[in-house]
C-alpha positions as CSV (number, residue, x, y, z in Angstrom):
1,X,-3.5,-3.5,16.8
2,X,-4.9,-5.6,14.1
3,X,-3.9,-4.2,10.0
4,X,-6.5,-5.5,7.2
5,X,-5.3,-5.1,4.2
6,X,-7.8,-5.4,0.7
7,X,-8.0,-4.6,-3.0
8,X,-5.7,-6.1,-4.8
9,X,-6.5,-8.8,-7.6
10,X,-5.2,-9.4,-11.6
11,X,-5.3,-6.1,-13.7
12,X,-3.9,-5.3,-17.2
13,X,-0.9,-3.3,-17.8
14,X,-2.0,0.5,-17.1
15,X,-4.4,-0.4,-15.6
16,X,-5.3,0.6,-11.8
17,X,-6.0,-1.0,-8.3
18,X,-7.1,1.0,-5.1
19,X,-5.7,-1.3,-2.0
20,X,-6.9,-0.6,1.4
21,X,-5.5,-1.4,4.8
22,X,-8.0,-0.6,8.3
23,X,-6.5,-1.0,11.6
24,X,-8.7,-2.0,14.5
25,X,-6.9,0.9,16.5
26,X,-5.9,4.5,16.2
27,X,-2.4,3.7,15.0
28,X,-2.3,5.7,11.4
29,X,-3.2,8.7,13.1
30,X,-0.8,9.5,15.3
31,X,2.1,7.3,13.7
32,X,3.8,7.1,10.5
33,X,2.1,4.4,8.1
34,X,3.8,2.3,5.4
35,X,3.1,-0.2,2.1
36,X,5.8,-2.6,0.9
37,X,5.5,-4.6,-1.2
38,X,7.8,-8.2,-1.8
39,X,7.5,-10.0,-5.1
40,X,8.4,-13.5,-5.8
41,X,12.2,-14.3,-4.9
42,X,12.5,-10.9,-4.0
43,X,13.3,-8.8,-0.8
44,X,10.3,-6.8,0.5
45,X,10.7,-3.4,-0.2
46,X,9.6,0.4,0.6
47,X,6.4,1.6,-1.9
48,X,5.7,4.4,-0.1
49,X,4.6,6.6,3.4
50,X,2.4,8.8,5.0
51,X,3.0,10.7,8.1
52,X,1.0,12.1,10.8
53,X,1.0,15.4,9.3
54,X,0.3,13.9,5.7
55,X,3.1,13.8,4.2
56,X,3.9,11.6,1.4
57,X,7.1,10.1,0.2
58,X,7.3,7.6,-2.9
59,X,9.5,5.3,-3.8
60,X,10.7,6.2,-7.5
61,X,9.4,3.8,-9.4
62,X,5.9,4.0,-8.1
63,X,6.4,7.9,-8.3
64,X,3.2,9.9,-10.2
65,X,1.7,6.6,-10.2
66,X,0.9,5.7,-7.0
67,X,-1.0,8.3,-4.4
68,X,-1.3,7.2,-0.7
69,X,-4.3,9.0,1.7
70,X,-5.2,8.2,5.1
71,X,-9.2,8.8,6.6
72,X,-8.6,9.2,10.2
73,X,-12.2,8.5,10.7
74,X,-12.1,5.5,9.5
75,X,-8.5,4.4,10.4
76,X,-8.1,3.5,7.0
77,X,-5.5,4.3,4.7
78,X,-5.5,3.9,0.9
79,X,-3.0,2.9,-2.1
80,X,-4.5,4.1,-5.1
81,X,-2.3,2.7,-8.0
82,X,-2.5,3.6,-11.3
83,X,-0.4,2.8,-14.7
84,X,0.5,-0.5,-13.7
85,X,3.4,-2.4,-15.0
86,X,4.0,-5.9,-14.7
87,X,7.0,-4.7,-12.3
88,X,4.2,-3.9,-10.2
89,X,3.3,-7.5,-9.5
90,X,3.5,-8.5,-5.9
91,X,2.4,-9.0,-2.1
92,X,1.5,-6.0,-1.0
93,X,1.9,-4.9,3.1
94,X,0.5,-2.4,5.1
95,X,2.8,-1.4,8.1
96,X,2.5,0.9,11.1
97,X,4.9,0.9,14.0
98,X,5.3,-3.4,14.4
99,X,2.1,-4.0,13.1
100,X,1.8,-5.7,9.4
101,X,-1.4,-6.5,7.4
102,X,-1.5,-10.0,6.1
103,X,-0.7,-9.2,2.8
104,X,-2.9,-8.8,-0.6
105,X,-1.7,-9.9,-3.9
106,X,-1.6,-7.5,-6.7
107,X,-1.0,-9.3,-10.4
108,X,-0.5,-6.9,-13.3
109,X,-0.9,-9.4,-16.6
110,X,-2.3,-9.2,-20.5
């Protein structure tokens, strides 16, 4: 299983940023899928997750800001990310089972 993940870039505060992971497999429908995210000297943390039956948890911070979907059809799942703060700033991960994207880098700046 290969994860792909896309979308991020250098937005303004409040602004938003849609990022997008696709796996080459079946693995977000029929296990649960992940983002973290790790900024700089940081440890890599929990943003938020989707089960099978589509579910959503959030971490808090992210909470009312952040909305994770899955299409099954496309074996793609989606951060949508809105009301960005510069807290916000980091390398974000898609994750299912042992499988990790390769990363994309979200910047939140004036």
């Amino acid at each position: 299983v290969q994860l792909q993940a896309s979308g991020g870039g250098l937005v303004q505060p409040g602004g938003s940023l849609r990022l997008s992971c696709v796996a080459s497999g079946s693995c977000f429908i029929t296990n649960v899928v992940a983002w973290y995210r790790q900024a700089p000297g940081k440890q890599r943390e929990w943003v938020a997750r989707l089960t099978t039956g589509g579910s959503a948890t959030y971490r808090d911070s992210v909470k009312g800001r952040f909305t994770l979907s899955r299409d099954n059809a496309e074996n793609t799942v989606y951060l949508q990310m809105n009301s960005l703060k510069s807290e916000d700033t980091a390398v974000y991960y898609c994750n299912c089972l042992i499988y990790w994207g390769q990363g994309t880098q979200v910047t939140v700046s004036s």
